[in-house]
C-alpha positions in Angstrom: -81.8 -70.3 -38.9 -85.3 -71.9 -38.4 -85.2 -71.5 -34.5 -84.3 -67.9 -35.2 -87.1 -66.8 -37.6 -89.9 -66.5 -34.9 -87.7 -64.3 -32.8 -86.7 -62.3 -35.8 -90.2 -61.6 -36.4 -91.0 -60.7 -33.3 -88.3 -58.1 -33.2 -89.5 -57.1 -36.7 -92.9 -56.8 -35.4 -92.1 -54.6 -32.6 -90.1 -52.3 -34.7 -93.0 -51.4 -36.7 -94.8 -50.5 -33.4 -94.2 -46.4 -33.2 -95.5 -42.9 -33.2 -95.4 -40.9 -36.1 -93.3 -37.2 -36.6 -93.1 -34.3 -38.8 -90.3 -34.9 -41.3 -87.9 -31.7 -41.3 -85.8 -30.7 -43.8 -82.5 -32.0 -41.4 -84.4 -35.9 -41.8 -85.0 -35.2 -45.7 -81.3 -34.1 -45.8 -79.7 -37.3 -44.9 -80.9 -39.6 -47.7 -79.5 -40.0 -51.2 -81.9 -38.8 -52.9 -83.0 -38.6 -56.6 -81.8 -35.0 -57.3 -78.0 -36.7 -55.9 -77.8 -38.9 -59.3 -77.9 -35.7 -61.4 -73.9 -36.3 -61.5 -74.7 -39.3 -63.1 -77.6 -38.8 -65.8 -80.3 -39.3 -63.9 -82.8 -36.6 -63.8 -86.8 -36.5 -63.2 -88.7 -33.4 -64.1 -90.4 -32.3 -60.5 -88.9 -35.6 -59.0 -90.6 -34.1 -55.6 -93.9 -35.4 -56.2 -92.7 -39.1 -56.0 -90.9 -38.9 -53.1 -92.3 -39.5 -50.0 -90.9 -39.8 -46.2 -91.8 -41.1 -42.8 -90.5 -40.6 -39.4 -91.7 -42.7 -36.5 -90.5 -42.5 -32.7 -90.0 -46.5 -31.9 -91.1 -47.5 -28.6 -87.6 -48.1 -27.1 -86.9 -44.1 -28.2 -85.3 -45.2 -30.9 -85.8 -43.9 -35.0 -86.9 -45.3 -37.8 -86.5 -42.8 -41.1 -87.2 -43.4 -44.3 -87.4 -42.3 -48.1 -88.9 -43.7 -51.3 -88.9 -42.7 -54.6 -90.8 -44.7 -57.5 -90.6 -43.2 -61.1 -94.2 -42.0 -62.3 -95.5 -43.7 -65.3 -93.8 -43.2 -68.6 -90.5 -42.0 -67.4 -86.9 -43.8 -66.8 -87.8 -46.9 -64.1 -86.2 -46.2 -61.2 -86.6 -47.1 -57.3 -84.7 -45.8 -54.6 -85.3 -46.6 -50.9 -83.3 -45.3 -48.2 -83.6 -46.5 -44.1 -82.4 -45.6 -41.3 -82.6 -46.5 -37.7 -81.5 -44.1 -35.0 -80.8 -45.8 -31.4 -78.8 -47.8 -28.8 -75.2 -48.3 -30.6 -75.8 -51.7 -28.9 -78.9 -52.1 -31.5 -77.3 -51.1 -34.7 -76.1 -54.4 -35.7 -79.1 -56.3 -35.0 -81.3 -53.7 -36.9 -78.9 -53.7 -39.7 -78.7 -58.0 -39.8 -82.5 -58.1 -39.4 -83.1 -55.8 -42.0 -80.6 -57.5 -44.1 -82.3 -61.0 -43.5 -85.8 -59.7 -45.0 -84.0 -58.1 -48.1 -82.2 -61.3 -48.7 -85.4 -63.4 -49.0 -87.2 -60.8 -50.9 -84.4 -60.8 -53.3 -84.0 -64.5 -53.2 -88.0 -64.8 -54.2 -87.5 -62.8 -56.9 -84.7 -64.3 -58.3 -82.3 -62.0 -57.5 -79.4 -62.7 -56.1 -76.5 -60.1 -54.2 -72.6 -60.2 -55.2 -69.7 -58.7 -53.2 -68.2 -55.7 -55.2 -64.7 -54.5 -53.9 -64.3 -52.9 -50.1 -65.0 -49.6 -49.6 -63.8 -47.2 -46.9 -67.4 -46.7 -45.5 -70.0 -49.7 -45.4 -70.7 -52.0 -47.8 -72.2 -52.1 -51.6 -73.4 -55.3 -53.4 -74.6 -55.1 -56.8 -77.9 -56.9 -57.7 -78.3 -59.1 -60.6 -81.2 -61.0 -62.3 -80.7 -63.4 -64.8 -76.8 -62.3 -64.9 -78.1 -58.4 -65.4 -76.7 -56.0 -62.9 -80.4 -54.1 -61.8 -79.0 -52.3 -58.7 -77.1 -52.0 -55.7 -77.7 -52.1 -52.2 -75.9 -50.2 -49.4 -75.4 -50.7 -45.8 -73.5 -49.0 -43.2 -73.7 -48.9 -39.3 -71.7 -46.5 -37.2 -72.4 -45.9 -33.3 -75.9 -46.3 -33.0 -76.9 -45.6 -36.9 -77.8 -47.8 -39.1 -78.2 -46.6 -42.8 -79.5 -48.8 -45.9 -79.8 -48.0 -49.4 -81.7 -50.2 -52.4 -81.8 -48.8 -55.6 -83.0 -50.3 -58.7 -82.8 -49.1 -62.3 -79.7 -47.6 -61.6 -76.6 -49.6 -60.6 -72.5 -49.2 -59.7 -69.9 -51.3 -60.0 -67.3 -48.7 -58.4 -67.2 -48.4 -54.7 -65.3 -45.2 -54.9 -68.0 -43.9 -57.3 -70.6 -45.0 -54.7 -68.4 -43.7 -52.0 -68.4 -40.1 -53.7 -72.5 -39.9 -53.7 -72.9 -41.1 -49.9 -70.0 -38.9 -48.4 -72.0 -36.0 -48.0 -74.6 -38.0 -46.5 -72.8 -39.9 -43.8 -71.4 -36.5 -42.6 -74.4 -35.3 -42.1 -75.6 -38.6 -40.7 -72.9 -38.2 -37.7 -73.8 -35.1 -36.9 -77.5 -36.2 -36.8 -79.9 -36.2 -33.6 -83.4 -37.2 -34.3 -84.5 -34.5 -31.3 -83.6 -31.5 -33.2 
């Protein structure tokens, strides 16, 4: 693991290298997104204003999309972060391990630790714990070229087919999906 962290960060490094775009409403489309957990209880007066998106154009052509949503002050803690990467099928599983490398030492760090909750039909959902209390869940799934992650915390499942039922809509839309328009 030690002889791969400097190449790891290279590729990291270069990842982050990229020219910004516009966000359209297709981009904003694809992630789970606040106003998605209604079904579930969760629900922000003019959740809108803590969202925010990027867009960047790699410098292999590839695309690097993403979503964050932090509760403002005073109101239910939440944290949702979406990712995905656009590109080379032949990519998508590096991109997804790479990313799934930095989470896992973040996590570690923190004292937060990932377990294995049951297969599902599309990707894969850990729950996160501290101190033996589920906090949140983390999503990944790659398929062709796509790479999609979600981390949310404040909120968490224990039901892949609950899960499953939120992200459906999305990974439709995710297969259809072309970065160009």
């Amino acid at each position: 693991m030690r002889a791969l962290l400097p190449a790891l960060c290279l590729v990291l490094a270069l990842a982050a290298c990229g020219e910004p775009e516009p966000v359209n409403e297709a981009d904003k489309a694809l992630f789970l997104r606040v106003s998605d957990l209604a079904s579930l209880g969760v629900q922000y007066a003019n959740p809108e204003a803590s969202e925010t998106f990027t867009k960047i154009r790699q410098f292999d052509g590839s695309y690097k999309l993403t979503y964050k949503f932090q509760n403002a002050a005073g109101q239910r803690p939440l944290f949702l972060f979406g990712h995905i990467t656009v590109g080379e099928p032949s990519d998508a599983e590096t991109r997804a391990s790479a990313l799934k490398v930095g989470l896992l030492i973040g996590f570690t760090k923190n004292g937060v630790e990932e377990r294995e909750l049951p297969p599902m039909r599309a990707g894969k959902l850990t729950l996160l714990v501290k101190d033996e209390v589920p906090i949140g869940n983390v999503w990944t799934v790659t398929d062709g070229g796509k790479t999609y992650v979600v981390i949310v915390s404040g909120l968490h499942m224990k039901e892949p087919a609950a899960w499953q039922k939120l992200v459906d809509p999305k990974l439709e839309q995710l297969s259809r999906y072309s970065p160009d328009g």
